[in-house]
LOVEXPA-773946 format. One record per atom (N, C-alpha, C, O): residue number from 0; residue in one letter; z, y, x. Coordinates in Angstrom, 1 decimal, padded with zeros to 4 digits, always signed. Layout:
 mike kolse      Z      Y      X
  NUM     a      Z      Y      X
...
***
This chain:
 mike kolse      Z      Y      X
    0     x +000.0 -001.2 +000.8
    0     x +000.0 +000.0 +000.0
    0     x +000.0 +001.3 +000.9
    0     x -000.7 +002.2 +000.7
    1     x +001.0 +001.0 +001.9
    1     x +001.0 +002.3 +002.8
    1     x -000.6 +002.6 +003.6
    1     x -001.0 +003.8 +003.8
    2     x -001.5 +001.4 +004.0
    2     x -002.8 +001.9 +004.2
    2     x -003.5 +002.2 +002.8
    2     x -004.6 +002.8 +002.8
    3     x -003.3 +002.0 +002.3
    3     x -003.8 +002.8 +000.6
    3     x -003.8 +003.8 +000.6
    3     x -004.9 +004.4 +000.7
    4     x -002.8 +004.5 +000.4
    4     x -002.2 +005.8 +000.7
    4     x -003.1 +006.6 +002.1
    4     x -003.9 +007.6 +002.2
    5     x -002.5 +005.7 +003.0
    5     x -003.2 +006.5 +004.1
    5     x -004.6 +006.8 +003.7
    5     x -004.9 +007.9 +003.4
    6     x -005.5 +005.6 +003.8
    6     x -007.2 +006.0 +003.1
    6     x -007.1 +006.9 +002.2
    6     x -008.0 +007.7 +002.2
    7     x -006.3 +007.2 +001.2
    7     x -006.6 +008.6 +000.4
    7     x -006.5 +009.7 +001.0
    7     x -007.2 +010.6 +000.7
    8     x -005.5 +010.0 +002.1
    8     x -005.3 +011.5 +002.3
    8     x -007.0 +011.8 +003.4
    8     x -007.7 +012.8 +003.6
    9     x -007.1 +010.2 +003.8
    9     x -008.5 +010.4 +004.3
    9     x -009.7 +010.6 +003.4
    9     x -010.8 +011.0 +003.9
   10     x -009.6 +010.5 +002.6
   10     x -010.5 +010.8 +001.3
   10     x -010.2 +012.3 +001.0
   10     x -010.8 +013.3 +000.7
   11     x -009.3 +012.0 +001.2
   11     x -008.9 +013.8 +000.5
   11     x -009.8 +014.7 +001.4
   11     x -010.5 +015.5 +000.9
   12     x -009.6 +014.3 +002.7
   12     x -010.2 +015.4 +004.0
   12     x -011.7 +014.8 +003.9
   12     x -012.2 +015.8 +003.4
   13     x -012.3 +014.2 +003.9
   13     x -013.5 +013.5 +003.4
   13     x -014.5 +015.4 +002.4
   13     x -015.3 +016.3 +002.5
   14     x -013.2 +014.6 +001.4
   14     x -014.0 +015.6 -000.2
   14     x -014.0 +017.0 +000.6
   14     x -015.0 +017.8 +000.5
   15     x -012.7 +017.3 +001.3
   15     x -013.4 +018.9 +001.8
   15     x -014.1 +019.5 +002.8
   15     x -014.5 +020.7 +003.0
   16     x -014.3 +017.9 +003.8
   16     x -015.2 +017.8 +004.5
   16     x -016.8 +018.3 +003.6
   16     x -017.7 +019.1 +003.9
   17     x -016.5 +017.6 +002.5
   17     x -018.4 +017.8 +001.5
   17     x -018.6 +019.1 +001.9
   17     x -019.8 +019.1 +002.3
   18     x -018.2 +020.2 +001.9
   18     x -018.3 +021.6 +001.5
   18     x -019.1 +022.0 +003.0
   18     x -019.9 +022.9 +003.1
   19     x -018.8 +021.2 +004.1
   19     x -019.3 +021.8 +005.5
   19     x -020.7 +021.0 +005.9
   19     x -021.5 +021.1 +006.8
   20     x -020.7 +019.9 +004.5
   20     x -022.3 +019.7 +005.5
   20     x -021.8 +017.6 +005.4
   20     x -022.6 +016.9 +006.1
   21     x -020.9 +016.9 +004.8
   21     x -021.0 +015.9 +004.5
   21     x -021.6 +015.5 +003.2
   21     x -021.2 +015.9 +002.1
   22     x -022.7 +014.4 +003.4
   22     x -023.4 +014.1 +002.3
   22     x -022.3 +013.8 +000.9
   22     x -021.1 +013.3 +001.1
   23     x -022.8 +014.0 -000.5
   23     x -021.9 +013.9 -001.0
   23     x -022.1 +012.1 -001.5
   23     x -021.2 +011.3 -002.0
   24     x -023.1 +012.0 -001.3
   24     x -023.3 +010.3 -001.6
   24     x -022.3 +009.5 -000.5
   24     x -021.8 +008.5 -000.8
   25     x -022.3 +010.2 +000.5
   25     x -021.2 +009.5 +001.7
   25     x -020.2 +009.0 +001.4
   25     x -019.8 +007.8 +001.4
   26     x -019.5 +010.6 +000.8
   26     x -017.9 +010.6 +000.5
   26     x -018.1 +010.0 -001.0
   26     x -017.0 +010.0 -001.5
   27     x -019.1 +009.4 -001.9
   27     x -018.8 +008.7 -003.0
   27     x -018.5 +007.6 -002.6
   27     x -017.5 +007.0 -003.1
   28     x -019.5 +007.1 -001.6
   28     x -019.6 +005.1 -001.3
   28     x -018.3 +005.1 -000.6
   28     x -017.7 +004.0 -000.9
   29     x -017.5 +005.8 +000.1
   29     x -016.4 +005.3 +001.0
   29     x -015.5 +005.5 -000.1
   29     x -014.3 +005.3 +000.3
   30     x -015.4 +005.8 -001.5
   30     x -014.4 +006.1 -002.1
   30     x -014.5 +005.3 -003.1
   30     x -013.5 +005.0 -003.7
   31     x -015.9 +004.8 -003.4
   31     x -015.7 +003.4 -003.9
   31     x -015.5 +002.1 -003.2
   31     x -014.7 +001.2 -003.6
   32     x -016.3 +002.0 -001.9
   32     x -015.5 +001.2 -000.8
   32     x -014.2 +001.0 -000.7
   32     x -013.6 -000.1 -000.6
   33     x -013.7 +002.0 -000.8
   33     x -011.7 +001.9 -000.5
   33     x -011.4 +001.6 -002.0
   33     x -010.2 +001.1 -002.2
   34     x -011.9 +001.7 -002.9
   34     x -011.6 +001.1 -004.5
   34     x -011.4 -000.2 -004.6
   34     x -010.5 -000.8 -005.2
   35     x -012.7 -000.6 -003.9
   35     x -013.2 -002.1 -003.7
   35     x -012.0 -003.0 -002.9
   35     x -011.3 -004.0 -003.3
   36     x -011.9 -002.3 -001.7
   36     x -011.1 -002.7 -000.7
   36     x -009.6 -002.9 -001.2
   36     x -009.2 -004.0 -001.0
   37     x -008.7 -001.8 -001.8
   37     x -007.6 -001.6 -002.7
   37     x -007.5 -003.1 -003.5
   37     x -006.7 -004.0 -003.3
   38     x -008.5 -002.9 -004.5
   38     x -008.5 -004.4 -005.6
   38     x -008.3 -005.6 -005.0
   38     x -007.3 -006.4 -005.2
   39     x -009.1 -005.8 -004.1
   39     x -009.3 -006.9 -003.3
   39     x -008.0 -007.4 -002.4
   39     x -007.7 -008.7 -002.3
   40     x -007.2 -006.6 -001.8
   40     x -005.9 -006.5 -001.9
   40     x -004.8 -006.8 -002.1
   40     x -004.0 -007.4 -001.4
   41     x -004.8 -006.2 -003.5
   41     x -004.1 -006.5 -004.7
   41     x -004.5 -007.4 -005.4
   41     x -003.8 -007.7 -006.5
   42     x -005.5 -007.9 -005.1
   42     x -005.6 -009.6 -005.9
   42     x -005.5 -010.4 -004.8
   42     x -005.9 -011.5 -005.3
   43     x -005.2 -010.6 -003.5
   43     x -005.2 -011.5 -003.1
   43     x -003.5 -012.2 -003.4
   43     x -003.2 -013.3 -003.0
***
């Protein structure tokens, strides 16, 4: 859970990364990636 957590605040800096020039399709797939990743997880 604590890498959970961690990958969000990396998400967080991600999303305001978008504003300087990161694609925003980028910061979608790694934020479904880590969704994916999360579940997977939590269902093991």
């Amino acid at each position: 859970m604590k890498d959970y957590l961690k990958n969000l605040r990396l998400l967080q800096a991600l999303f305001q990364c978008k504003y300087v020039g990161v694609p925003e399709l980028a910061v979608k797939a790694l934020f479904i990636l880590n969704i994916l990743l999360f579940l997977a997880s939590y269902l093991k």
